[in-house]
C-alpha positions as CSV (number, residue, x, y, z in Angstrom):
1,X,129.3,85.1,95.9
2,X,132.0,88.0,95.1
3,X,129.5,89.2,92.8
4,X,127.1,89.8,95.0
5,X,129.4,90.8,97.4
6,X,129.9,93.7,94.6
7,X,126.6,94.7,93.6
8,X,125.7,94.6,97.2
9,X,128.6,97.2,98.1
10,X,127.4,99.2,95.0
11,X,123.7,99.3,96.3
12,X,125.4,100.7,100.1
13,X,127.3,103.1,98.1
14,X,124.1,104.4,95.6
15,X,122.1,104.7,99.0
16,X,124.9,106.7,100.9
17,X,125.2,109.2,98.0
18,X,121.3,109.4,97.9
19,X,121.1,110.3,101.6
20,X,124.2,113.0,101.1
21,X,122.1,114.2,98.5
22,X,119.2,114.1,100.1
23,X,120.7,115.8,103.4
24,X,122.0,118.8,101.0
25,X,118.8,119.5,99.2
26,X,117.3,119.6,102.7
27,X,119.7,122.0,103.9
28,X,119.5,124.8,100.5
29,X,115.9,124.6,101.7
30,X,115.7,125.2,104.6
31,X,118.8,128.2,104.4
32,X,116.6,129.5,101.5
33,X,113.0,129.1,103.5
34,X,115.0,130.7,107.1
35,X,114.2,133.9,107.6
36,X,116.9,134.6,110.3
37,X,119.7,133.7,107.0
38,X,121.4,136.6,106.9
39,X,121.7,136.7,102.6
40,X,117.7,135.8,102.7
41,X,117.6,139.3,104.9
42,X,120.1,141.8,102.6
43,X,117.8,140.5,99.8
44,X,114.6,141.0,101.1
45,X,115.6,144.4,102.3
46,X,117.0,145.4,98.8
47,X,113.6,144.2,97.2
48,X,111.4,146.5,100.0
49,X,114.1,149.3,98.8
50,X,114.1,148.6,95.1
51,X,109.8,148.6,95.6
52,X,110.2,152.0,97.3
53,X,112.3,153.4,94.9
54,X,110.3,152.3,92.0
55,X,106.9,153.6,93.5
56,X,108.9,157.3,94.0
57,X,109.8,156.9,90.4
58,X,106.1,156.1,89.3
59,X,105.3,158.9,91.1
60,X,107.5,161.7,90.0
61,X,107.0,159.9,86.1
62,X,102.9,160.8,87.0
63,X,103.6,164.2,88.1
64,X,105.9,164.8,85.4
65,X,102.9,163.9,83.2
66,X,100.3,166.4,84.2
67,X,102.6,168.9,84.2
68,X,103.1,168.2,80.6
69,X,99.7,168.3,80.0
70,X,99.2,171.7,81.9
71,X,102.1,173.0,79.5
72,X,100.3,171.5,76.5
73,X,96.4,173.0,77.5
74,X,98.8,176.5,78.1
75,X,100.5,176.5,74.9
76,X,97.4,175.8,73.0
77,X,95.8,178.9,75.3
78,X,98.1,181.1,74.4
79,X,98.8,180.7,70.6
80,X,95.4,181.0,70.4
81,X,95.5,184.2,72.2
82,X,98.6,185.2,69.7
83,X,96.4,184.9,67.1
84,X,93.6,186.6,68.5
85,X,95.6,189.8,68.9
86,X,97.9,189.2,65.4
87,X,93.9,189.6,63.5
88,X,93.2,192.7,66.1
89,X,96.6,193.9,65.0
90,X,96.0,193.6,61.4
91,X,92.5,195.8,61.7
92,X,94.2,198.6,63.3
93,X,96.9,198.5,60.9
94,X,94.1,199.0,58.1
95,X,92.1,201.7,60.2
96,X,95.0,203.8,60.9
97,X,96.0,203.6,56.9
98,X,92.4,204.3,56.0
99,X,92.7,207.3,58.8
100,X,96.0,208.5,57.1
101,X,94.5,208.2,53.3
102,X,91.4,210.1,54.8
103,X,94.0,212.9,56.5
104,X,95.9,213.1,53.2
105,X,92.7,213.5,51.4
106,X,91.4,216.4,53.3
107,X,95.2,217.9,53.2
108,X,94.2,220.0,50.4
109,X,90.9,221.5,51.5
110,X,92.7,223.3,55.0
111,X,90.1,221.9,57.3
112,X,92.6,222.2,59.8
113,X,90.0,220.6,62.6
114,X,88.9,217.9,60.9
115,X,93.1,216.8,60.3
116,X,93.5,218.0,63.8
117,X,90.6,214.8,65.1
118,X,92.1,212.5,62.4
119,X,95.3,212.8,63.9
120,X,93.9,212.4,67.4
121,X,92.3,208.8,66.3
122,X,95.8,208.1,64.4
123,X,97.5,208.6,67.5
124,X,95.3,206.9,70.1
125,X,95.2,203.9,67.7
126,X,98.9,203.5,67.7
């Protein structure tokens, strides 16, 4: 009869813990599920301002981007155009020394007229 007595107490004892657990899981859910809890609030506001911040991030990160690429499509423009006007340089440089070889040559024979012109084209070409 004691015995029983005892496993009976036990069984009263397992089922009072199982409530008190019970009760406390049932209050953690329903702090986490209320929407008026205070905590829930701060966290949902700091995830709508974390969202916001990330979408101005995303944002700036994109428009960082095409400007990138517009630098990119410039540069390419403009060493191209470098090297448009280094190859223009480079045949001046050879007409003005064929001009000055052709102003030297004619040194000699006093046409005074035709190094007068030569000199004009020298000089316009610089």
């Amino acid at each position: 009869l004691e015995e029983e007595k005892r496993k009976v107490e036990d069984l009263q004892f397992r089922v009072e813990e199982e409530s008190i657990t019970k009760g406390d899981l049932e209050q953690k859910s329903h702090i986490s599920e209320d929407p008026e809890n205070t905590q829930t609030k701060l966290e949902h506001a700091r995830i709508k301002e974390l969202e916001q911040s990330l979408l101005f991030e995303k944002t700036k990160a994109d428009k960082l981007q095409r400007e990138l690429e517009d630098t990119r499509v410039a540069t390419v423009s403009e060493k191209s155009r470098i090297m448009e006007l280094e190859k223009d340089l480079a045949l001046r440089v050879q007409e003005v020394a064929e001009l000055r070889r052709r102003l030297e040559s004619n040194k000699p024979a006093g046409d005074v007229d035709m190094s007068l012109s030569l000199l004009q084209e020298i000089s316009s070409l610089q």
